[in-house]
HTML snippet that shows the backbone in 3Dmol.js (N, CA, C, O; Angstrom):
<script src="https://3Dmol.org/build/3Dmol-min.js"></script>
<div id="view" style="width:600px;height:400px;position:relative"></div>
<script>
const pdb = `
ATOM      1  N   UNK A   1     139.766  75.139 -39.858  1.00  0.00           N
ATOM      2  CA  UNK A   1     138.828  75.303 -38.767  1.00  0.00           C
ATOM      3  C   UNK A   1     137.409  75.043 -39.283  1.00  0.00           C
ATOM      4  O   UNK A   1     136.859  75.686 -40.177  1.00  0.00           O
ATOM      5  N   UNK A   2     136.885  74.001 -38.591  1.00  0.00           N
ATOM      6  CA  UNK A   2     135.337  73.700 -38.878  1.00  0.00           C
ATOM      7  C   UNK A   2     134.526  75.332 -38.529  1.00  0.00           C
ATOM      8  O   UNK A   2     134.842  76.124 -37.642  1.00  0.00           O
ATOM      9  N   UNK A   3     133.767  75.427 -39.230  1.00  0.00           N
ATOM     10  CA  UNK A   3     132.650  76.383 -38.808  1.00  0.00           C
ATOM     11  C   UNK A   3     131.006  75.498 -38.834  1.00  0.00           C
ATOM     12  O   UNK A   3     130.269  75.437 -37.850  1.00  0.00           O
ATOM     13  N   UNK A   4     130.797  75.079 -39.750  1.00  0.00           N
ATOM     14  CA  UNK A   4     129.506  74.477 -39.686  1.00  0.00           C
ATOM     15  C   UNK A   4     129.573  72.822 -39.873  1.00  0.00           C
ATOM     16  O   UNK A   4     129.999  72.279 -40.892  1.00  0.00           O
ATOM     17  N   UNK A   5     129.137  72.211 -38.845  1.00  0.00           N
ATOM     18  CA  UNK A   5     128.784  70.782 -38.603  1.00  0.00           C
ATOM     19  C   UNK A   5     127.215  70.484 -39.211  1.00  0.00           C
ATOM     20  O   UNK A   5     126.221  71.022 -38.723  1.00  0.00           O
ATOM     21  N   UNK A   6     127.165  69.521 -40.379  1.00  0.00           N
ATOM     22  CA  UNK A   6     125.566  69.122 -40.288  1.00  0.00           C
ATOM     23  C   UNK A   6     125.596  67.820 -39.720  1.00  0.00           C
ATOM     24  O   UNK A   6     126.598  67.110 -39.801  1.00  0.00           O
ATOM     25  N   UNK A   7     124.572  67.477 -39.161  1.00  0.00           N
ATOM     26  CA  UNK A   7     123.895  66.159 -38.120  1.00  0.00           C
ATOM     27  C   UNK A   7     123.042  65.657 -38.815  1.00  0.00           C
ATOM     28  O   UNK A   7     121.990  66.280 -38.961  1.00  0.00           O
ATOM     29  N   UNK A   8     123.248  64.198 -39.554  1.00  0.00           N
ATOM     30  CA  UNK A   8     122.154  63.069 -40.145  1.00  0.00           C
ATOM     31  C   UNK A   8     122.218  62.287 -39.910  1.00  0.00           C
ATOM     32  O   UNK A   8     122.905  61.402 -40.420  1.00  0.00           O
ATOM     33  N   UNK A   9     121.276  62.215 -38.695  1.00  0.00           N
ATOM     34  CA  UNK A   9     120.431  61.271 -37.937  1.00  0.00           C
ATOM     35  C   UNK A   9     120.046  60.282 -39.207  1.00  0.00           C
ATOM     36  O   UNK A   9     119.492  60.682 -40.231  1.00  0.00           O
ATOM     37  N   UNK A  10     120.446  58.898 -38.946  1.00  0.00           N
ATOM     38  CA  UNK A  10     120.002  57.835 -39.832  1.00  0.00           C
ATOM     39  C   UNK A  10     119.024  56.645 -38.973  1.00  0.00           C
ATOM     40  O   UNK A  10     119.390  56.386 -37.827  1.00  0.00           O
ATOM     41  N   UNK A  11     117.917  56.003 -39.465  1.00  0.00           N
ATOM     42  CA  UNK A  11     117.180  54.598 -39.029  1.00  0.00           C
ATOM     43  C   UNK A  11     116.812  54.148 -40.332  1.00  0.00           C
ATOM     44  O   UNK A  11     115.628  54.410 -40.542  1.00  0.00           O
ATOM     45  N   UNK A  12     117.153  53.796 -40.918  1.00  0.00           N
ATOM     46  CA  UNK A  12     116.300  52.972 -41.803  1.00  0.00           C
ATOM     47  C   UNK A  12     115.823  53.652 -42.957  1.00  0.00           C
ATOM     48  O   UNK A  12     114.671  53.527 -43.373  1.00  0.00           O
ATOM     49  N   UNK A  13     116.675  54.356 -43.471  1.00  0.00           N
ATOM     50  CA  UNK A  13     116.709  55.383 -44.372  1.00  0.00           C
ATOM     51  C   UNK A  13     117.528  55.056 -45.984  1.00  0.00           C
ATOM     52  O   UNK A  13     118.086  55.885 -46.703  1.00  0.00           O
ATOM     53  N   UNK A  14     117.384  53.783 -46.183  1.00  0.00           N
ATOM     54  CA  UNK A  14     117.695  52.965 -47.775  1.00  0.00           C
ATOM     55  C   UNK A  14     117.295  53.677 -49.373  1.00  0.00           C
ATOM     56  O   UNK A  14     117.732  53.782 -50.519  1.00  0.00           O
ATOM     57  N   UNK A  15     116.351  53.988 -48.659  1.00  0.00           N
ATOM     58  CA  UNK A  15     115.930  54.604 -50.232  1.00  0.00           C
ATOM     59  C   UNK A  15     115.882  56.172 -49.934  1.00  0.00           C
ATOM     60  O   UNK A  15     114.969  56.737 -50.536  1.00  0.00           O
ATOM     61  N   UNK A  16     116.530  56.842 -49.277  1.00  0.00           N
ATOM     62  CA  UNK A  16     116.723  58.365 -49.281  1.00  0.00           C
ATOM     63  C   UNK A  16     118.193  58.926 -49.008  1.00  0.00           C
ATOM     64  O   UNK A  16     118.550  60.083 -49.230  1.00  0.00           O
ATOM     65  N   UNK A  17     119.059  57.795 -48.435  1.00  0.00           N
ATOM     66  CA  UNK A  17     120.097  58.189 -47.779  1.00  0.00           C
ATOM     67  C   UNK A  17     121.575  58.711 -48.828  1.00  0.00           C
ATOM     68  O   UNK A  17     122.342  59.649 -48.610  1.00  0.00           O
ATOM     69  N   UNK A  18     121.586  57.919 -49.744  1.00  0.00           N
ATOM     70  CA  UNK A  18     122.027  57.890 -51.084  1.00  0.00           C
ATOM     71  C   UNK A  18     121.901  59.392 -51.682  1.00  0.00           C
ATOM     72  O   UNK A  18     122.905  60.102 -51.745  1.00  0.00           O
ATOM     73  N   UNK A  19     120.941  59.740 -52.012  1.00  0.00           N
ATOM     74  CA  UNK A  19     120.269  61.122 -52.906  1.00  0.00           C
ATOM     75  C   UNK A  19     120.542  62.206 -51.493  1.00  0.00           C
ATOM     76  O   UNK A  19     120.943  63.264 -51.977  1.00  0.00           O
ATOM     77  N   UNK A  20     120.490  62.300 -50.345  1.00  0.00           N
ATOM     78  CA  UNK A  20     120.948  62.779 -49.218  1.00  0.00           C
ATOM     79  C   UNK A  20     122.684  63.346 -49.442  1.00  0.00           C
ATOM     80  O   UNK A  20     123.122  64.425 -49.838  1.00  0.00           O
ATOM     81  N   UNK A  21     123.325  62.176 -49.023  1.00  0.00           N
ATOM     82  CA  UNK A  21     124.658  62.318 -49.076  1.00  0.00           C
ATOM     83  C   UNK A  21     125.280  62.814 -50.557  1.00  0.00           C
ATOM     84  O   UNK A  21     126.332  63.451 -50.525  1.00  0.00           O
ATOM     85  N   UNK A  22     124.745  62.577 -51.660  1.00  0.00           N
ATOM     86  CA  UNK A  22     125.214  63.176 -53.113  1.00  0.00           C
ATOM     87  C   UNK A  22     125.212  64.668 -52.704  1.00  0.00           C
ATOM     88  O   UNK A  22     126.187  65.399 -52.532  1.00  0.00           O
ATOM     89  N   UNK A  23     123.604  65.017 -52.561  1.00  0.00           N
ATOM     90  CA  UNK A  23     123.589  66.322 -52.103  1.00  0.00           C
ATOM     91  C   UNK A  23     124.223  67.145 -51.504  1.00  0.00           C
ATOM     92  O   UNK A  23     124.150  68.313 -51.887  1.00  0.00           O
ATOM     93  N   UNK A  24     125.020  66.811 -50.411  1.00  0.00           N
ATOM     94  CA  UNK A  24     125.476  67.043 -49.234  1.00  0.00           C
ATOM     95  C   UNK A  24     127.134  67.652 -49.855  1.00  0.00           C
ATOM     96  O   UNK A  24     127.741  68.719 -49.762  1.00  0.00           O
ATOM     97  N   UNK A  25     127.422  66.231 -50.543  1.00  0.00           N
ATOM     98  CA  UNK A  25     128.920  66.180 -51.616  1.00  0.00           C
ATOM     99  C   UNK A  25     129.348  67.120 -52.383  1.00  0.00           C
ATOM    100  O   UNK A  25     130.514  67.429 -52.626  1.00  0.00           O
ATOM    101  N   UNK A  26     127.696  67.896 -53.035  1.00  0.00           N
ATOM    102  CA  UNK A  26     127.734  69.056 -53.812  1.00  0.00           C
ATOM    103  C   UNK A  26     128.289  69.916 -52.975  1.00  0.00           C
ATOM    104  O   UNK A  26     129.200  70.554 -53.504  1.00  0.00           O
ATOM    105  N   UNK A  27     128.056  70.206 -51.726  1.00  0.00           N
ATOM    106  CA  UNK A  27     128.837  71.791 -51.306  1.00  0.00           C
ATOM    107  C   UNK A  27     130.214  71.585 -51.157  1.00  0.00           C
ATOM    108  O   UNK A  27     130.815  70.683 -50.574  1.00  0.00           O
ATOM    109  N   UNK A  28     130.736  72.839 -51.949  1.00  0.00           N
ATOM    110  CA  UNK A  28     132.126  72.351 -51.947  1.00  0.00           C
ATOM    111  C   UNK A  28     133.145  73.519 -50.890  1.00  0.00           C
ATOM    112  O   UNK A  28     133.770  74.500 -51.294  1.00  0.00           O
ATOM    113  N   UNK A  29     133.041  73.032 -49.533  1.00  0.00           N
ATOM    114  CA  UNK A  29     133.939  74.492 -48.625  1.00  0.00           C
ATOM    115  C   UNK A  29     134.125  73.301 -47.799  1.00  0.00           C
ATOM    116  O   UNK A  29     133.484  72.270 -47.595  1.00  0.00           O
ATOM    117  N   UNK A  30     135.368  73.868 -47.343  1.00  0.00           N
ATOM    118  CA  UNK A  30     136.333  73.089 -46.907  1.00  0.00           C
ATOM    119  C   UNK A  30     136.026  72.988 -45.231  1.00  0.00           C
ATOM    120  O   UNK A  30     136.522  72.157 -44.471  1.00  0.00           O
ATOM    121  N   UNK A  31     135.005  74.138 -44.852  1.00  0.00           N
ATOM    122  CA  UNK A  31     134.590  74.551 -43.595  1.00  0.00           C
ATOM    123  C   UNK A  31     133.495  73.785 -43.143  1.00  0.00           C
ATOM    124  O   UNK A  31     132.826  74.141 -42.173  1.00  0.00           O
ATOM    125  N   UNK A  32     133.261  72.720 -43.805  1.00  0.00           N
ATOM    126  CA  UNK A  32     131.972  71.562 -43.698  1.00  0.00           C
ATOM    127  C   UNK A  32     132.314  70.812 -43.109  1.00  0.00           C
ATOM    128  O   UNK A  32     133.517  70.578 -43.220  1.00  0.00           O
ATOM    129  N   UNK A  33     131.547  70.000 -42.165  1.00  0.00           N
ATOM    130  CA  UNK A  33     132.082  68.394 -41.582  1.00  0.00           C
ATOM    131  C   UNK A  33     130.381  68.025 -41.000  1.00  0.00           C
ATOM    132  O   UNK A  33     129.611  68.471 -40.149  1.00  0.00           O
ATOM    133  N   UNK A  34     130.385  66.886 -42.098  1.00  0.00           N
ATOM    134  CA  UNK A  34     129.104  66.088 -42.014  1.00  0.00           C
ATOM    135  C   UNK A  34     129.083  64.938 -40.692  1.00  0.00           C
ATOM    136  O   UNK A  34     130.010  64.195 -41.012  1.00  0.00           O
ATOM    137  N   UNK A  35     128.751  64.622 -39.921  1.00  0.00           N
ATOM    138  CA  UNK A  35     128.395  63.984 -39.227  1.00  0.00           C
ATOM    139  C   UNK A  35     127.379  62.979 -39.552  1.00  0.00           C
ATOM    140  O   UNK A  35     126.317  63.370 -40.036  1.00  0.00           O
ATOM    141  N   UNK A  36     127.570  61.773 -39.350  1.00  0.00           N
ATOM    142  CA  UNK A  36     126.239  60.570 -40.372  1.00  0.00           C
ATOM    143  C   UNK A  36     126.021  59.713 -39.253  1.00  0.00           C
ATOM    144  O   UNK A  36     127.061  59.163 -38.892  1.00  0.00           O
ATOM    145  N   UNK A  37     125.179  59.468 -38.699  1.00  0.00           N
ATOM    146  CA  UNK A  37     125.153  59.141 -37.056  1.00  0.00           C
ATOM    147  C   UNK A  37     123.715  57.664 -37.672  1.00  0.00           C
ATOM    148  O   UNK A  37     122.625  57.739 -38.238  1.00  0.00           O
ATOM    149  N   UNK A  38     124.275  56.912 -37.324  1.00  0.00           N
ATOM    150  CA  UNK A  38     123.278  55.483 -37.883  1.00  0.00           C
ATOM    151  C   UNK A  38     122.719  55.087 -36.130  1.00  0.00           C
ATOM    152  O   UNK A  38     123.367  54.918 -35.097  1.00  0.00           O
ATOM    153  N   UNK A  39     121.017  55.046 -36.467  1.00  0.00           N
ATOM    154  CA  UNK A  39     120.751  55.042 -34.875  1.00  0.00           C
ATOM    155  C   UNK A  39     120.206  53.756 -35.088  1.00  0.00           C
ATOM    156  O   UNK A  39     119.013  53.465 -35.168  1.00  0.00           O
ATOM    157  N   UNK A  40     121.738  52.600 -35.218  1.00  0.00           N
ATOM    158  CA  UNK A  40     120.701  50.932 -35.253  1.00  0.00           C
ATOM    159  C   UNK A  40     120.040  50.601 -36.395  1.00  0.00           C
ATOM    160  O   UNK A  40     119.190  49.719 -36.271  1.00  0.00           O
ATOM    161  N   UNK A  41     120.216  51.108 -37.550  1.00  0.00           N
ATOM    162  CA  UNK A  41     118.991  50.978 -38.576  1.00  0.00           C
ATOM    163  C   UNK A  41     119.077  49.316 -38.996  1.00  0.00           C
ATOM    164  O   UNK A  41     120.049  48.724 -38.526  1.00  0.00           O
ATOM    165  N   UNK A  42     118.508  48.838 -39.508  1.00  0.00           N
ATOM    166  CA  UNK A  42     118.068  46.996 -39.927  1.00  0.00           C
ATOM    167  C   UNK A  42     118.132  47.047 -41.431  1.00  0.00           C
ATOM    168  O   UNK A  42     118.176  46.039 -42.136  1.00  0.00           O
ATOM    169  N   UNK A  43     118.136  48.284 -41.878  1.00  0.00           N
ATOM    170  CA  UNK A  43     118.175  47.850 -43.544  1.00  0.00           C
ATOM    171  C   UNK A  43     119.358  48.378 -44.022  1.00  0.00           C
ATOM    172  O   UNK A  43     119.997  48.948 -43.138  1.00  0.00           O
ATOM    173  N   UNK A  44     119.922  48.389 -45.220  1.00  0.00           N
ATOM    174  CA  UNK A  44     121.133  48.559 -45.837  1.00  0.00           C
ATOM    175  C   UNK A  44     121.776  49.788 -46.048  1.00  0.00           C
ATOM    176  O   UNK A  44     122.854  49.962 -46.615  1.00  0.00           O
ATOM    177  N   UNK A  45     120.747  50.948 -45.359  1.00  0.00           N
ATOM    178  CA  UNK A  45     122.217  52.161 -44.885  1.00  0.00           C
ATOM    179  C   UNK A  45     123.128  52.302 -44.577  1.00  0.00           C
ATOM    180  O   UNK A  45     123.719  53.220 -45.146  1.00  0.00           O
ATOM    181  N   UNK A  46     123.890  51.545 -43.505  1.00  0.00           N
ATOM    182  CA  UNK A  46     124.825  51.723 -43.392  1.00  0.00           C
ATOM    183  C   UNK A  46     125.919  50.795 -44.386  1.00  0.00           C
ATOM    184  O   UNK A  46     126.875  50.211 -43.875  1.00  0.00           O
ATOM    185  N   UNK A  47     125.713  50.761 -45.467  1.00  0.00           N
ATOM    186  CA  UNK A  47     126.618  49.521 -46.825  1.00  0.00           C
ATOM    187  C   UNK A  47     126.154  51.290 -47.911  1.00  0.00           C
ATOM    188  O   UNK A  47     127.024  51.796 -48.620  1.00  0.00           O
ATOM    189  N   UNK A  48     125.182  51.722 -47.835  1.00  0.00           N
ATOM    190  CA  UNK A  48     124.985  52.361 -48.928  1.00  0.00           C
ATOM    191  C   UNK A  48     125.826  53.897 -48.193  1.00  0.00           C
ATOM    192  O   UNK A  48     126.608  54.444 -48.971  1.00  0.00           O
ATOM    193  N   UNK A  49     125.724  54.339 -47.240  1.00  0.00           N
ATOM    194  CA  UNK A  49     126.444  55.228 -46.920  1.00  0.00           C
ATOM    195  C   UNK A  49     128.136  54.949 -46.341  1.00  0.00           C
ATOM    196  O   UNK A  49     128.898  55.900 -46.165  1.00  0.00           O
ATOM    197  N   UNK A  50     128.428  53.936 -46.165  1.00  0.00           N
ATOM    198  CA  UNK A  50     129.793  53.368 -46.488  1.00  0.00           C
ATOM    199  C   UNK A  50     130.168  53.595 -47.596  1.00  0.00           C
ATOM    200  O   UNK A  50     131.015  54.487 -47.545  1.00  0.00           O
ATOM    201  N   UNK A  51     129.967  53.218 -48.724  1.00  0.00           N
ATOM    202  CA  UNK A  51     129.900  53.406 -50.167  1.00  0.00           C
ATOM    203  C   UNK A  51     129.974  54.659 -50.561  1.00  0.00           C
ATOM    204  O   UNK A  51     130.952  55.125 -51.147  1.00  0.00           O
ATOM    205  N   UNK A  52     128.914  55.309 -50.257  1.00  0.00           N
ATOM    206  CA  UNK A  52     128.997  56.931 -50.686  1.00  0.00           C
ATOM    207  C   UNK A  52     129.665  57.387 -50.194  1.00  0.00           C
ATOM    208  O   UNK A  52     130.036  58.240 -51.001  1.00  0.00           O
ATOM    209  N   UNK A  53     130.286  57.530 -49.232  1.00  0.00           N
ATOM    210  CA  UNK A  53     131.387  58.372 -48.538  1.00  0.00           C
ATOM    211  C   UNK A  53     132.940  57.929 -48.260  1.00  0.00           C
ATOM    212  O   UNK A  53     133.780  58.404 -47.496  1.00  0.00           O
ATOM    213  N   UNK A  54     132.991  56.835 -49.178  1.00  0.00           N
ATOM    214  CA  UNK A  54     134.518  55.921 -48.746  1.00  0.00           C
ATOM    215  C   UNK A  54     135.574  57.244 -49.411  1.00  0.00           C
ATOM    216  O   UNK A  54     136.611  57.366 -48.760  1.00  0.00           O
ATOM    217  N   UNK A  55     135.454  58.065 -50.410  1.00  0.00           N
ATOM    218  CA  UNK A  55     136.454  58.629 -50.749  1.00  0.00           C
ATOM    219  C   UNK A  55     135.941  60.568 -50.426  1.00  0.00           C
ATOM    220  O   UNK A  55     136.167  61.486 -51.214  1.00  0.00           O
ATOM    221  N   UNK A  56     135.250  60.688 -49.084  1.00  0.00           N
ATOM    222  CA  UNK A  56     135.436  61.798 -48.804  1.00  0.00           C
ATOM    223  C   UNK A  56     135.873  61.616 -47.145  1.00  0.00           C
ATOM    224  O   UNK A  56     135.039  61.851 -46.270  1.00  0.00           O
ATOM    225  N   UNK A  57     136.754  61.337 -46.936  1.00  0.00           N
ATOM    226  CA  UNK A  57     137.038  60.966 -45.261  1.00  0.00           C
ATOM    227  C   UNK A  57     137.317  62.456 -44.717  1.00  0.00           C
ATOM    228  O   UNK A  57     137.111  62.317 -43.512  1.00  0.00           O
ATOM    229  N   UNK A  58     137.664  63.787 -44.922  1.00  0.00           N
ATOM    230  CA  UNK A  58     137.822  64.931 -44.468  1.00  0.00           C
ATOM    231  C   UNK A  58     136.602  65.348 -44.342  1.00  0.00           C
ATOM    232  O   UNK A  58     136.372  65.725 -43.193  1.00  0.00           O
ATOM    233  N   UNK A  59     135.684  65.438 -45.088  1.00  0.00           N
ATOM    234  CA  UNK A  59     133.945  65.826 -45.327  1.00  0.00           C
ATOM    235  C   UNK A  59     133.202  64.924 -44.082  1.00  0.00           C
ATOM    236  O   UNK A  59     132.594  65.414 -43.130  1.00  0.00           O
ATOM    237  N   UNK A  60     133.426  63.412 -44.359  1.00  0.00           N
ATOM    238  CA  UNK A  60     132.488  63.045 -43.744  1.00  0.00           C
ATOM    239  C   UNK A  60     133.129  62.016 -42.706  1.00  0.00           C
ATOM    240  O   UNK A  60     134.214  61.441 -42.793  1.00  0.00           O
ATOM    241  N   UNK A  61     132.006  61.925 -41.532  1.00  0.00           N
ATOM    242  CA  UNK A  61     132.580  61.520 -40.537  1.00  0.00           C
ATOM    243  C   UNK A  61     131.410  60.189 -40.419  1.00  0.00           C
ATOM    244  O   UNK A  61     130.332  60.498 -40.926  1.00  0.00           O
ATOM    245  N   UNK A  62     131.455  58.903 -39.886  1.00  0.00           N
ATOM    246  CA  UNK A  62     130.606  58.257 -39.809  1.00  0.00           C
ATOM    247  C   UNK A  62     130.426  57.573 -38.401  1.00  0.00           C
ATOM    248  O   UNK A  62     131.527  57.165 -38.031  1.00  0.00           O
ATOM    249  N   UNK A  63     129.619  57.351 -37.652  1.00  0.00           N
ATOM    250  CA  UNK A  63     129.188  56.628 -36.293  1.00  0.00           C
ATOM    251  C   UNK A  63     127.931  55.786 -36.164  1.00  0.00           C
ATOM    252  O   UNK A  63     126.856  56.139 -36.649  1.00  0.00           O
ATOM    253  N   UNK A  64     128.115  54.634 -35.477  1.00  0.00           N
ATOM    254  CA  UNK A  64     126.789  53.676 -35.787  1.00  0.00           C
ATOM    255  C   UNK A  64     126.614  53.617 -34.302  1.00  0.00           C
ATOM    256  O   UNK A  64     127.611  53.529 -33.586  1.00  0.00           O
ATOM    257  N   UNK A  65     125.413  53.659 -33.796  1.00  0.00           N
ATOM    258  CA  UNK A  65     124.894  53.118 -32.542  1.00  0.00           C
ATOM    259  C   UNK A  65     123.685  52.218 -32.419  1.00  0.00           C
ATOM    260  O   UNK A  65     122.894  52.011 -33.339  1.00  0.00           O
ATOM    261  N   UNK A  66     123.602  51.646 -31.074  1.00  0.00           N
ATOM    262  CA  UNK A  66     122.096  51.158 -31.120  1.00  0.00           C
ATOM    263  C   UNK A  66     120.775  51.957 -31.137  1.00  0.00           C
ATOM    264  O   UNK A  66     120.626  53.178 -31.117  1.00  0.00           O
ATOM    265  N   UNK A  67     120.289  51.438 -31.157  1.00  0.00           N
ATOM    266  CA  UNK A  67     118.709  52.011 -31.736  1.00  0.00           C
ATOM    267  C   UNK A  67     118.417  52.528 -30.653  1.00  0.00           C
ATOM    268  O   UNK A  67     118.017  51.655 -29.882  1.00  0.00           O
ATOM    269  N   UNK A  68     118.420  54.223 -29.890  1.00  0.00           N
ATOM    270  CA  UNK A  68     118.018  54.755 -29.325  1.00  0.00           C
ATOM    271  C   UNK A  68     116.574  55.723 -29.293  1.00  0.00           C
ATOM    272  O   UNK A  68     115.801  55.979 -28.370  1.00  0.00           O
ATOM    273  N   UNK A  69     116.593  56.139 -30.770  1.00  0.00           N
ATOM    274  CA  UNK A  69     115.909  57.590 -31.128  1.00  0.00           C
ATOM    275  C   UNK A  69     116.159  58.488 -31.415  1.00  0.00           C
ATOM    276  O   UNK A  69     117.145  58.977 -30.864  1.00  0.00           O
ATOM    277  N   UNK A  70     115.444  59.286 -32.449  1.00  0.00           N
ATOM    278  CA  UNK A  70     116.151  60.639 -33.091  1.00  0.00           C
ATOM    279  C   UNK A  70     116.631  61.700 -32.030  1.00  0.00           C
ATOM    280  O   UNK A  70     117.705  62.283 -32.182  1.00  0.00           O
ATOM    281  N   UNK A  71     115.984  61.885 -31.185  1.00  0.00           N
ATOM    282  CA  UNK A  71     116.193  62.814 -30.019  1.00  0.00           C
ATOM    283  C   UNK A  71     117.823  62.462 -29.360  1.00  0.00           C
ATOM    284  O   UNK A  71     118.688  63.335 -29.278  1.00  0.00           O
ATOM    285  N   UNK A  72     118.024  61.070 -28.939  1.00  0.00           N
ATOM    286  CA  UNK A  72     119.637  61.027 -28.724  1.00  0.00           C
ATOM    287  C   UNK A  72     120.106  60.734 -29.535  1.00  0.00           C
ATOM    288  O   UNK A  72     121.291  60.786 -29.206  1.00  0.00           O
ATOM    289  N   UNK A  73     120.038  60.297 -30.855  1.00  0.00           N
ATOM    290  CA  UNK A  73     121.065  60.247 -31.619  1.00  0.00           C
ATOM    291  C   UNK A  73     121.175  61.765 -32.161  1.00  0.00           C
ATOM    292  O   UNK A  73     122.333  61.947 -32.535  1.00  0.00           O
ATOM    293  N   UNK A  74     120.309  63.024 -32.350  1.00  0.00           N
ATOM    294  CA  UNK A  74     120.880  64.568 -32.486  1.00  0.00           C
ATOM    295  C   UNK A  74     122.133  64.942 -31.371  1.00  0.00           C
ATOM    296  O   UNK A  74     123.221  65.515 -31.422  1.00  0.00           O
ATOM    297  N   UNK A  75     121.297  64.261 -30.335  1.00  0.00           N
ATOM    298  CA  UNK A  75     122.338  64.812 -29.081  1.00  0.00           C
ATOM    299  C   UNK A  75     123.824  64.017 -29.271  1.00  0.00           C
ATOM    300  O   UNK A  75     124.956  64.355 -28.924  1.00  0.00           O
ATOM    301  N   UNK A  76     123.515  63.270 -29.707  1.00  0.00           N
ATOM    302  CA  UNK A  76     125.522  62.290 -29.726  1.00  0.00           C
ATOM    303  C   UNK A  76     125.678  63.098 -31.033  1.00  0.00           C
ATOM    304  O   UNK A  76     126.853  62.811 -31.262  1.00  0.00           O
ATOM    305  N   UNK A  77     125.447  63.615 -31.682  1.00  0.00           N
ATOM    306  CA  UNK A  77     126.134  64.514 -32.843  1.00  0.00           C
ATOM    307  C   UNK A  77     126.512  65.635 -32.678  1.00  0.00           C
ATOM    308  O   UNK A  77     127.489  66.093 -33.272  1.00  0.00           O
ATOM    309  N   UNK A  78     125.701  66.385 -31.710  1.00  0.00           N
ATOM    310  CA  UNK A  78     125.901  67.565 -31.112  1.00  0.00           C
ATOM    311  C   UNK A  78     127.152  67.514 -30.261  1.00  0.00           C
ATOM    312  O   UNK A  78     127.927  68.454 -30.086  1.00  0.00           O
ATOM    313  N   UNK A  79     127.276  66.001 -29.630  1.00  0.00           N
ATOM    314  CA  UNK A  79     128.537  65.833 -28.478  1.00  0.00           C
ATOM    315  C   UNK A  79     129.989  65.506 -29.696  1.00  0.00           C
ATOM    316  O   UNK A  79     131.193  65.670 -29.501  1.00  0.00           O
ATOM    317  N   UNK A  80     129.484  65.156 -30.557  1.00  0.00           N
ATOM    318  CA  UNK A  80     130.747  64.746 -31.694  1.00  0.00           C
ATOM    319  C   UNK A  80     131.019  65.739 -32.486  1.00  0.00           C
ATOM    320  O   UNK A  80     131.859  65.610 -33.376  1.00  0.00           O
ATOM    321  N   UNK A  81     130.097  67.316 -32.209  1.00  0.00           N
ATOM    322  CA  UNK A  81     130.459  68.350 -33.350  1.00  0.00           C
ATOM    323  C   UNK A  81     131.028  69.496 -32.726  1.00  0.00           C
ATOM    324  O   UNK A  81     131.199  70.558 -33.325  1.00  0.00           O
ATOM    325  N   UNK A  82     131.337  69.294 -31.482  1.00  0.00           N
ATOM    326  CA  UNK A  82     131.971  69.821 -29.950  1.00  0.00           C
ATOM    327  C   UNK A  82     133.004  69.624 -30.298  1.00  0.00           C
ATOM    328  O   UNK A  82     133.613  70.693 -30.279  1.00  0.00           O
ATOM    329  N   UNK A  83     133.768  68.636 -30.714  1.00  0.00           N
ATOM    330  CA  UNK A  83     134.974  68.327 -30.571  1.00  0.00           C
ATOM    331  C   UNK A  83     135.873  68.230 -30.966  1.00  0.00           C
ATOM    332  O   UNK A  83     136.812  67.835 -30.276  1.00  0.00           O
TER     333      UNK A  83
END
`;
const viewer = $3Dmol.createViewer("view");
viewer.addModel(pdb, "pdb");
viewer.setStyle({}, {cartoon: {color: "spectrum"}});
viewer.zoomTo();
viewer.render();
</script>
């Protein structure tokens, strides 16, 4: 049973997203489920967070959309941590 969902809102986040998700990797409870929500970004986040997360598929969950804004892309995480 999930208890705590975290929500990371991604745009264009290449040189932070990496040192982010390591971090994230460190907690080790089984009651975690990361949510990585890519809002459209143009630079190579979503290849570098592919990468970082190919061998935690229970931990982490991944979704790409178009470029809306931080404000709906929290809210489509919030609708994906519902469920």
């Amino acid at each position: 049973m999930i208890k705590l969902s975290i929500i990371i809102p991604v745009y264009n986040t290449e040189k932070q997203i990496k040192n982010c998700l390591e971090s994230v990797k460190e907690q080790v409870n089984e009651n975690i489920e990361v949510l990585i929500i890519n809002d459209g970004s143009l630079d190579s986040s979503e290849s570098i967070i592919k990468e970082t997360i190919e061998n935690y598929p229970d931990m982490f969950k991944y979704y790409a959309k178009p470029h809306t804004g931080v404000a709906d892309t929290r809210n489509f995480g919030i609708e994906k941590a519902m469920r």
